[in-house]
C-alpha positions in Angstrom: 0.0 0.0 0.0 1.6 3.3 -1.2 1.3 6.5 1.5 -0.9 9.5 -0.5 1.2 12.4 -1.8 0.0 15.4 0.2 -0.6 18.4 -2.4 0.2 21.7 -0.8 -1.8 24.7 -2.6 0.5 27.4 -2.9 -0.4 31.0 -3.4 0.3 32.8 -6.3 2.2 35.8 -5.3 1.6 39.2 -6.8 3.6 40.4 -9.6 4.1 43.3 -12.0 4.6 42.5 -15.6 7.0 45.1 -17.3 9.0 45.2 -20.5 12.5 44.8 -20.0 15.1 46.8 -22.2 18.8 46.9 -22.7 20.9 50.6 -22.3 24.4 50.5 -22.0 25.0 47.1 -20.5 22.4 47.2 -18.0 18.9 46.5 -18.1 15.4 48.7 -17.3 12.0 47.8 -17.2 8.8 50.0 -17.4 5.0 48.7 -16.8 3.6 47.3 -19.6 0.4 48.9 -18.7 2.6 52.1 -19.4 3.9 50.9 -23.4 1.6 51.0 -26.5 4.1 49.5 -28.7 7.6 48.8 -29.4 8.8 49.7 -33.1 11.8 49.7 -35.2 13.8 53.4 -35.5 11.7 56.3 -37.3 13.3 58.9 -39.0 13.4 61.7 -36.2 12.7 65.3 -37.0 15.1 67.2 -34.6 13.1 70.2 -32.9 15.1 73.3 -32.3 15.7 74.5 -28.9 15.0 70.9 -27.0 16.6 70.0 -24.2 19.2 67.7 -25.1 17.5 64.0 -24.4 14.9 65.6 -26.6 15.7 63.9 -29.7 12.9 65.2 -32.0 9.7 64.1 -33.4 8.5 61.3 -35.4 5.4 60.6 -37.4 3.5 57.3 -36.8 0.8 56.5 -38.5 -0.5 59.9 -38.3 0.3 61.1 -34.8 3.5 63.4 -33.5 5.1 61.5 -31.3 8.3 63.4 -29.1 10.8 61.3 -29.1 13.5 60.9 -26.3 17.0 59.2 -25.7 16.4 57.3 -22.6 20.3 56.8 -22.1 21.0 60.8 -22.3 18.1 61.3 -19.8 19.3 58.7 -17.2 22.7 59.5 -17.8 24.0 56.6 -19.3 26.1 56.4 -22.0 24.1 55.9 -25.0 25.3 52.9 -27.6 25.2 53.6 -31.8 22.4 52.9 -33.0 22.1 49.3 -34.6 19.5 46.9 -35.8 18.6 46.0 -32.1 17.6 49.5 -31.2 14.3 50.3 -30.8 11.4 53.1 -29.9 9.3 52.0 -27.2 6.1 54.1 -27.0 4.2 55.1 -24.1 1.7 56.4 -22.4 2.8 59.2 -20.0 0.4 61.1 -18.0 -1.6 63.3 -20.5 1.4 62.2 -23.1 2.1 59.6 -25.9 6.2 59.5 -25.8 8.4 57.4 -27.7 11.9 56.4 -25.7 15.0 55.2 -27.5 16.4 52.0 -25.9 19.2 50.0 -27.0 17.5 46.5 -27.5 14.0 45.3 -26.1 14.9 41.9 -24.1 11.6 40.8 -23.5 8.4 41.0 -21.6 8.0 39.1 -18.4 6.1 39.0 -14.9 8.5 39.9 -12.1 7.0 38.8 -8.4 6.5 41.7 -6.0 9.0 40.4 -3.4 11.8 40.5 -5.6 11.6 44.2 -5.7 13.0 46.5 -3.4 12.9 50.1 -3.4 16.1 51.5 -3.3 15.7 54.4 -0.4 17.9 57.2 -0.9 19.9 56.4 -4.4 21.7 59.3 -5.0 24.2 61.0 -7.6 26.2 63.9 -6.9 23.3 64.7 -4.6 20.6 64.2 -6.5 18.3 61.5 -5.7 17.2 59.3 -8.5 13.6 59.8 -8.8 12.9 58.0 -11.6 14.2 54.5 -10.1 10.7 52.6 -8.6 12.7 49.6 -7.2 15.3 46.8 -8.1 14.3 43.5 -9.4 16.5 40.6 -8.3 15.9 38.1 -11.5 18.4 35.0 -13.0 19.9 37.5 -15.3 20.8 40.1 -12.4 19.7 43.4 -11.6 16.7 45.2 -13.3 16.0 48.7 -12.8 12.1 49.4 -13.0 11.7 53.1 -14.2 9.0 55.6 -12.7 8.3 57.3 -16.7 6.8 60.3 -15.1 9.9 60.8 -13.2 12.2 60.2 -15.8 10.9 62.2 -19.2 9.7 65.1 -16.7 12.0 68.7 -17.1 
């Protein structure tokens, strides 16, 4: 006579499920509730008198979209751009923006208690706003981006 296998019903824990994104070697991930799309590079119109993560303006499919390098506004050094590179739109507050990342790694569900909010990041004094929390995940660290915090002047 064989013993019964006890089945234990675990939980699902909570989780957040974000679009994770290459810049520089390290990787960032925004809300997917956050993204419309993710498309190839646009020709970008440059807009005079910008500030300077401002790339420009692209057309798609009928709408003016601004369009910003992620990198230059987190202050990482921004790669060429190559075949990889993409334009990740999203929805900002009242705004439709498109960021420029380095490649688009994938989109995944990261658990809630493998986040932890980094209190009191700073750089040269300035704290870092825009950074929600660290993910610890197989391939390391994740940065998860507040976008309000980041593409705001």
């Amino acid at each position: 006579m064989s013993t019964p296998v006890k089945t234990e019903t675990r939980q699902k824990s909570e989780s957040i499920q974000v679009v994770v994104f290459q810049m520089g070697k390290e990787l960032f991930a925004v809300s997917i509730s956050e993204v419309w799309e993710i498309v190839l590079m646009h020709p970008i119109t440059p807009v005079p008198g910008s500030p300077d993560f401002v790339e420009g303006v692209v057309n798609l499919r009928g709408q003016i979209i601004p369009i910003i390098n992620l990198s230059k506004r987190l202050g990482i050094e921004a790669k060429e751009i190559t075949s990889d590179t993409r334009i990740v739109v999203a929805q900002v507050g009242e705004n439709t923006v498109g960021m420029i990342v380095d490649a688009v790694e994938k989109v995944t569900h990261i658990p809630t208690e493998d986040i932890e909010v980094p209190n009191g990041i700073a750089l040269e004094g300035e704290v870092l706003n825009y950074v929600q929390g660290i993910a610890k995940v197989e391939e390391g660290l994740i940065t998860l981006v507040d976008l309000e915090e980041a593409i705001s002047l």
